[in-house]
Structure formats: C-alpha cells, structure tokens
Steps between C-alpha positions, in 0.01 A plus 500: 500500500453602144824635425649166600319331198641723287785387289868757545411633154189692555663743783721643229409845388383462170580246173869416488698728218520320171132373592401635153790335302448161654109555417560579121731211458263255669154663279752467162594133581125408540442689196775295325372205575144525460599637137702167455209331583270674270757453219522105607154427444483713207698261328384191663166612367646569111703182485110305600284667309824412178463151601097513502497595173734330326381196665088618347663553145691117518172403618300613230729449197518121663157436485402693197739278289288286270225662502406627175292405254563329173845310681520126526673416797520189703272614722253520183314482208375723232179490333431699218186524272331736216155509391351551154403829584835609596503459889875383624520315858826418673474295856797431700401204694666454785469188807462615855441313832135592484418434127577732169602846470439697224628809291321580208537765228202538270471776233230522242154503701255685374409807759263452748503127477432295870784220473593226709864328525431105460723216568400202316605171609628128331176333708310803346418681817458900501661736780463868484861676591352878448262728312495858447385777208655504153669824368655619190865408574658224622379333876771320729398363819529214695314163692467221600361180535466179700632255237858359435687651209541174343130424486471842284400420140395910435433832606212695316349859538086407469254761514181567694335209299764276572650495149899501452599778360844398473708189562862440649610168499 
C-alpha cells in the first residue's frame, strides 16, 4: 500500500546522471538573481538618499535667504543706533503673524554688563524681545515681540537699572 503512493521516480536506483549539472545551474541562477536584486536596491537606495539631500540643501538655502542682518528687504526694516560711549546697535525688524521678530547686532558693551533687548513703541509701551550677558566683542542674537512692526518707534539695549544704553531708531 505504500509503494503505490509513491511517485515512478523514487524506484529508480539513485539521482538521474547530470543530477549535479542541472543542480549547479539552478544554485547559479538563484545566485544571479538574488545578486541583481542586491545591486537593484543598491541603487534605488543611492538615487533616494541623492534626492534627500539635494532636496535638504534647496530647503535650507530657500529659507535662509534674507536673513541677515544689516539688509533692508521688503520683508523689513533696519534700525540702527550709537551711543555716546561708543556702543553700535543694528535691529532688523521684521512683521510676523504673531507680532515682531528681531535680529540684533550690538558691539560695544562693557563686560559683564546684565542687558535687556527693548522694543519701544509710538503709544510708548515697553516689550522685552531678549536679554543675556555682555562680552568684549560683538553680540548677535535674536527675539521677539508681540507688537506690529509698524507700531515700532525704537529698539534700545537698557541695563539692569533700566537705563538705555544705546538707541536704534
């Protein structure tokens, strides 16, 4: 009963004669292809990661234009200022949907000194956009504020005391 389940090919004696020729040929197809495959994604993977960062680069040069200090563009306005004791203050002011940005460069602190970025407005209110410690050297940083751009009448640098140190208007 079991031999009848068995197909014709098992009751010959032993593996047909080019048995190892037809094995070799079927292992180095396989390995053809799964090579091919490998070298597929390989470049499928080279061409993406091309396109990633090119497309980071265009990204960054895109929003990085406009952004530096001292330009007026029509996007903004720059303030400058320079105080008897030779402190120099240059504000781009710029108008977001939330308020004001800010980019300030200020050079001419004395060390040490506790300062405060100030935006001074036409009504005469007072909003603080940043603070940090002078150093010799020149400072650039940035803030912001809740007012519109057009309500700006000045930017000053005022110390612990509240006292303007310098001026951009």
């Amino acid at each position: 009963m079991l031999m009848e389940e068995l197909p014709p090919e098992a009751a010959l004696d032993g593996p047909p004669q080019n048995a190892d020729h037809l094995l070799r040929r079927a292992l180095g197809t396989v390995r053809e292809e799964r090579h091919q495959a490998v070298r597929r994604r390989g470049r499928i993977t080279a061409l993406t990661s091309t396109f990633v960062v090119a497309g980071v680069l265009a990204g960054g040069v895109w929003m990085g234009q406009g952004m530096g200090v001292g330009e007026i563009g029509a996007d903004g306005e720059t303030l400058q200022g320079t105080s008897a004791a030779g402190a120099h203050l240059a504000v781009k002011v710029t108008d977001t949907e939330g308020g004001l940005r800010l980019v300030a460069t200020v050079d001419g602190m004395q060390d040490g000194e506790a300062c405060w970025l100030v935006v001074h407005t036409k009504d005469g209110r007072k909003f603080t956009a940043g603070s940090w410690r002078a150093h010799d050297g020149e400072v650039t940083l940035a803030g912001s504020a809740m007012v519109r751009a057009g309500d700006v009448a000045g930017v000053s640098v005022m110390n612990h005391d509240h006292q303007p140190l310098v001026t951009a208007s």
